[in-house]
N, C-alpha and C positions, 0 to 999 in steps of 0.2 A: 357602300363600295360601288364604282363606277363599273359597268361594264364596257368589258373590250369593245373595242370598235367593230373587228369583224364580226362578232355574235350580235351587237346593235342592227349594222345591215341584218343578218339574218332576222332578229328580232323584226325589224321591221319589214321584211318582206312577210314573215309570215303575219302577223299584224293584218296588211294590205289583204291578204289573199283571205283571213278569217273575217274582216268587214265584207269582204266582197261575196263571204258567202262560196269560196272555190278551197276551202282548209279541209284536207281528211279528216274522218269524225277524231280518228286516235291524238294527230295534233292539235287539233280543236281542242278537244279536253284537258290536255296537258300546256296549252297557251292560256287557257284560262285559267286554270291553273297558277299560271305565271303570273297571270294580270291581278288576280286576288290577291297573292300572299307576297307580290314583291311592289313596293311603288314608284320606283323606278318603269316598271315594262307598263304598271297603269298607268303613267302619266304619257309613255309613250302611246298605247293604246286609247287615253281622251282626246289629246292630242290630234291622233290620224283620224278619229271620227268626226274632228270639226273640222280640219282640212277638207274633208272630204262631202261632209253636210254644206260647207259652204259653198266649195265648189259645183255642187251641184243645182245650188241656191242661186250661183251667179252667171254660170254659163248654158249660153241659147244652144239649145238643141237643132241641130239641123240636118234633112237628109242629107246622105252622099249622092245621091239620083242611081236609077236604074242598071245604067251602063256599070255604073261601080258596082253595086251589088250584084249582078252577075257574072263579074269579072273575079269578085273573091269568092266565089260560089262555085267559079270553075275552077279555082287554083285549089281551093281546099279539097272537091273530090277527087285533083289528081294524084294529091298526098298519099 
């Protein structure tokens, strides 16, 4: 059975947010969860791990310079 579209975005936002290591421990275990017993959301979830090992694999890393990094270092402590 397909899943809906809007619960796919969801699925894969949270996906994104559990690679990246920014997923609450509570949906962490209940997305793995998901990614074991459904194969649908694992294929979504091998999926966004090679997007994202690639991407990382293909794109040069380069400063922003100084002036930048100061400038979002003031805005975020006026938050």
């Amino acid at each position: 059975m397909a899943t809906p579209p809007n619960h796919q975005r969801d699925l894969q936002r949270q996906i994104n947010l559990l690679i990246d290591g920014e997923l609450d421990s509570a949906s962490e275990r209940a997305l793995r969860t998901q990614i074991e017993t459904n194969e649908e959301v694992q294929k979504m979830y091998k999926s966004q791990v090679a997007f994202k090992r690639t991407l990382s694999e293909k794109i040069t890393r380069m400063s922003c310079g100084d002036a930048l990094k100061d400038s979002l270092r003031s805005k975020i402590r006026g938050l």
